[in-house]
C-alpha atoms as a printed R data frame, in Angstrom:
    type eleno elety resid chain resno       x       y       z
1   ATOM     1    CA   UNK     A     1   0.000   0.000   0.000
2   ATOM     2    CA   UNK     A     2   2.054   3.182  -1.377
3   ATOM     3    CA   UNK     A     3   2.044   5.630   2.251
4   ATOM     4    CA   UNK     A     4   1.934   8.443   0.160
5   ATOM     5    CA   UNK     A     5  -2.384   8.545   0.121
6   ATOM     6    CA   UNK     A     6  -2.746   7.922   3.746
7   ATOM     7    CA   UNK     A     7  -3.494  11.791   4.036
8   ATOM     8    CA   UNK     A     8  -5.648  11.428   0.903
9   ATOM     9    CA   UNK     A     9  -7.254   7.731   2.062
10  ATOM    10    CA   UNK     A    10  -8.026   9.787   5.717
11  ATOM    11    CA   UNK     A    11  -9.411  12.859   4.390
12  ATOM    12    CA   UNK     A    12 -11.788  11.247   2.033
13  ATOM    13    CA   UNK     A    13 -13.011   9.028   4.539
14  ATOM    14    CA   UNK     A    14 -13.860  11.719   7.158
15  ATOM    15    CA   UNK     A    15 -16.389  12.559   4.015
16  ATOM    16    CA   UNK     A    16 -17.820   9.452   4.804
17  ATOM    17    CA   UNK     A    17 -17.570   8.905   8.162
18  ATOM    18    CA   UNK     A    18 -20.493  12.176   8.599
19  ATOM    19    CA   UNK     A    19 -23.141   9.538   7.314
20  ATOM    20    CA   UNK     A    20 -22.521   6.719   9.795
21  ATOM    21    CA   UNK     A    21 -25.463   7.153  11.524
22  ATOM    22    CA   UNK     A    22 -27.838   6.837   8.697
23  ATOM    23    CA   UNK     A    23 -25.424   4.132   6.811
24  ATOM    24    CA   UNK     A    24 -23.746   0.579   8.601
25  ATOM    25    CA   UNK     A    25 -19.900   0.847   8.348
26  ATOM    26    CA   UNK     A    26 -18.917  -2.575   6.339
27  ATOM    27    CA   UNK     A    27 -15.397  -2.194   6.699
28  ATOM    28    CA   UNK     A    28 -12.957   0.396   8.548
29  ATOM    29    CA   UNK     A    29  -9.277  -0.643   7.692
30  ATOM    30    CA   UNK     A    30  -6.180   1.513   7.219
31  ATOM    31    CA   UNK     A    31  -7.239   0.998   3.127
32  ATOM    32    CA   UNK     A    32 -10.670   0.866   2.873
33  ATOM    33    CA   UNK     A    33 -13.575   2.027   4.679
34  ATOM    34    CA   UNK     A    34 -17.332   1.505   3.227
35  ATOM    35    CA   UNK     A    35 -20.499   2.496   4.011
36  ATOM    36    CA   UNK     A    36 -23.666   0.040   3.228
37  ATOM    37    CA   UNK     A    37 -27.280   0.022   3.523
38  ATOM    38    CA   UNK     A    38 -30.728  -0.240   1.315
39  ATOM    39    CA   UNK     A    39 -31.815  -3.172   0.438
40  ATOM    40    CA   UNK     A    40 -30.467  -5.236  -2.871
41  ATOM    41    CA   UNK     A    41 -33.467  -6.112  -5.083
42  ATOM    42    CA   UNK     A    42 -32.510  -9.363  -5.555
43  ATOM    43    CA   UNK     A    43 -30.297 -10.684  -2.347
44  ATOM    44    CA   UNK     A    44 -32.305  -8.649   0.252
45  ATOM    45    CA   UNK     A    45 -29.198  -7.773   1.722
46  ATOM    46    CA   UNK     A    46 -27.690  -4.315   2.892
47  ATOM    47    CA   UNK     A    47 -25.424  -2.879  -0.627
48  ATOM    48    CA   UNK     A    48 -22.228  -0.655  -0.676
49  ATOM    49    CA   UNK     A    49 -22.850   2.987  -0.883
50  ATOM    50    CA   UNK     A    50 -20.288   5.009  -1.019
51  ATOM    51    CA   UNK     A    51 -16.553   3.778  -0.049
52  ATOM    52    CA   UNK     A    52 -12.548   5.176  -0.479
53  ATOM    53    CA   UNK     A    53 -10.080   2.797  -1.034
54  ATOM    54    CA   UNK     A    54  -6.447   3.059  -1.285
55  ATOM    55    CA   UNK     A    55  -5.229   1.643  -5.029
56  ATOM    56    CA   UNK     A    56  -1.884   1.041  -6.724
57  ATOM    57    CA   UNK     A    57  -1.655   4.392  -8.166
58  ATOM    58    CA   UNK     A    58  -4.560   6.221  -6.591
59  ATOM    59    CA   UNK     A    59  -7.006   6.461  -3.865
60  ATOM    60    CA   UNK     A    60 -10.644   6.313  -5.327
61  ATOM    61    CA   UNK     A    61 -13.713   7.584  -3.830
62  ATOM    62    CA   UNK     A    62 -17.022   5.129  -5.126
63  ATOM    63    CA   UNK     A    63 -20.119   7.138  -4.218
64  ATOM    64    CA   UNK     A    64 -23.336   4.925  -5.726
65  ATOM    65    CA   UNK     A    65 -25.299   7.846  -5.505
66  ATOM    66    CA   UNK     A    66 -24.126   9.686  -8.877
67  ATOM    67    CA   UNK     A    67 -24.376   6.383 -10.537
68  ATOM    68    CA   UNK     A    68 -28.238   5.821  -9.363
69  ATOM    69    CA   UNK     A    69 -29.005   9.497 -10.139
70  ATOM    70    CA   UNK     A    70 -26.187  11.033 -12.304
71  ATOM    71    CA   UNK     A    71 -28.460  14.540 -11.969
72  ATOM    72    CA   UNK     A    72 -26.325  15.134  -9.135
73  ATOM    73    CA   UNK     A    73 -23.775  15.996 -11.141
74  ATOM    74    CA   UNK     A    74 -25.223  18.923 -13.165
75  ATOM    75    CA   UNK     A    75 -23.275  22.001 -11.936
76  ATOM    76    CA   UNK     A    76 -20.353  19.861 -10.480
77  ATOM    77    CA   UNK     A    77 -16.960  21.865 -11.530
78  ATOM    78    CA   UNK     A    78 -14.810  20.187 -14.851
79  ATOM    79    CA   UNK     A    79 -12.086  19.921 -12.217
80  ATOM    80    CA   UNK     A    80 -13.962  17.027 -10.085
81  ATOM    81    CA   UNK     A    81 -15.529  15.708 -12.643
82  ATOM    82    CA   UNK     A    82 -11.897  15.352 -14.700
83  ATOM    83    CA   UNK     A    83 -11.694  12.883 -11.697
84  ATOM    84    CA   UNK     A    84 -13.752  10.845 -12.354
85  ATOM    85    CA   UNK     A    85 -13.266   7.252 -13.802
86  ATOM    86    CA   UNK     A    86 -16.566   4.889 -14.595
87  ATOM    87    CA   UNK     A    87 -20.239   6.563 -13.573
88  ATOM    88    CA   UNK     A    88 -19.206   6.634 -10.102
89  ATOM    89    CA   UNK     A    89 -15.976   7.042  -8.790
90  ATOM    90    CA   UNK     A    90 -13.322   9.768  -8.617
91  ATOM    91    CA   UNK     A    91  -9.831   8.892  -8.109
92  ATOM    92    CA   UNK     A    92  -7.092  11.214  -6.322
93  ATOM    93    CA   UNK     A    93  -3.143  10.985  -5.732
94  ATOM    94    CA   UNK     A    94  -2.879  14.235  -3.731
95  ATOM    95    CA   UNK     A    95  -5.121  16.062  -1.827
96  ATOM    96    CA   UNK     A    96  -7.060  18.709  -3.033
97  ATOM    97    CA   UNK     A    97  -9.064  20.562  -0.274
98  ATOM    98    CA   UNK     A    98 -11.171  22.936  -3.305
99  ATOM    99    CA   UNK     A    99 -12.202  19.579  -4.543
100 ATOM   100    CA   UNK     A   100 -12.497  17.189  -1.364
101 ATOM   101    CA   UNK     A   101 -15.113  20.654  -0.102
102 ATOM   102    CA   UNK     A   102 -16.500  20.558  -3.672
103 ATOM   103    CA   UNK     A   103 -17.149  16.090  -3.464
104 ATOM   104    CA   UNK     A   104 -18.232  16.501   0.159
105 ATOM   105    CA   UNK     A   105 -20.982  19.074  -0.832
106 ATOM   106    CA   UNK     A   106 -21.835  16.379  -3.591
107 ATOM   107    CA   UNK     A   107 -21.633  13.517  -0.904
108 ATOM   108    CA   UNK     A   108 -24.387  15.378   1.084
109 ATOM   109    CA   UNK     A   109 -26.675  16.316  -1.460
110 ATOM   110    CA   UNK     A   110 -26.153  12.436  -2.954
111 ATOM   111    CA   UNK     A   111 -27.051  10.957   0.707
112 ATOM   112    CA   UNK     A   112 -30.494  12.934   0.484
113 ATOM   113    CA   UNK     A   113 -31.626  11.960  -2.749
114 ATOM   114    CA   UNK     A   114 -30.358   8.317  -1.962
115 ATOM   115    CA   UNK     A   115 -32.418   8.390   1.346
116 ATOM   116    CA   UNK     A   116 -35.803   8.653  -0.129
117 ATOM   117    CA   UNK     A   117 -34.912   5.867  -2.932
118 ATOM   118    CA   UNK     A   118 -37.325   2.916  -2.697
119 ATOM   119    CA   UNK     A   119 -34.114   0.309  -2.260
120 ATOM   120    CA   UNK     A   120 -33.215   2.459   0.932
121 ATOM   121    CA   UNK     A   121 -35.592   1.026   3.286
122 ATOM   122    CA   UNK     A   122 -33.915  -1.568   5.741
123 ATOM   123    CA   UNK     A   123 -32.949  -4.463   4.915
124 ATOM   124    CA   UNK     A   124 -34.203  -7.972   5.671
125 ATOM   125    CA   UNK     A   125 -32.492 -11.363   6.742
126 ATOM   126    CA   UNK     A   126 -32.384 -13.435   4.129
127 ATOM   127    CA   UNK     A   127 -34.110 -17.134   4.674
128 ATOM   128    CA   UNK     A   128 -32.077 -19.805   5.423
């Protein structure tokens, strides 16, 4: 795990770590840390939201929400949205407070639109 994005890998996840009390923490390691919750159509099963995870040559920031709705992202600057890779994730190598203030902004207004989604009520145990 290159040490250089620890200070990239801890200031993304203190995005994240805001929504823990609406969202179940899946995993909390010094390279990933992942937020779940909703319910998966199919498995019935709490679903990754939003996780940061530190790569080979970047750390990247998966947020589900842009993917479900990508709305969100009208009026998001060129600059954040030159990092992104896929429909949902944004990948960093240094940190970047205009942008991490710019993604958190995004990470709030994403976490209100997910909230009222029909997949986000709780989640049941699945049958044995």
């Amino acid at each position: 795990m290159p040490t250089e994005f620890e200070p990239v890998f801890v200031r993304l996840r203190s995005i994240l770590q805001k929504h823990t009390g609406t969202l179940s923490v899946k995993h909390d390691t010094a390279a990933t840390f992942c937020l779940e919750g909703g319910v998966h159509p199919t498995h019935k099963t709490a679903f990754p939201i939003a996780w940061v995870a530190i790569g080979k040559a970047y750390v990247s920031y998966h947020f589900m929400p842009v993917y479900a709705n990508p709305k969100l992202l009208d009026g998001v600057s060129p600059k954040l949205k030159a990092r992104m890779q896929g429909k949902s994730c944004f990948n960093f190598k240094s940190c970047d407070e205009e942008l991490f203030k710019e993604l958190e902004q995004l990470t709030v207004k994403g976490f209100v639109a997910f909230k009222n989604a029909p997949f986000m009520g709780e989640a049941k145990p699945q049958k044995a």
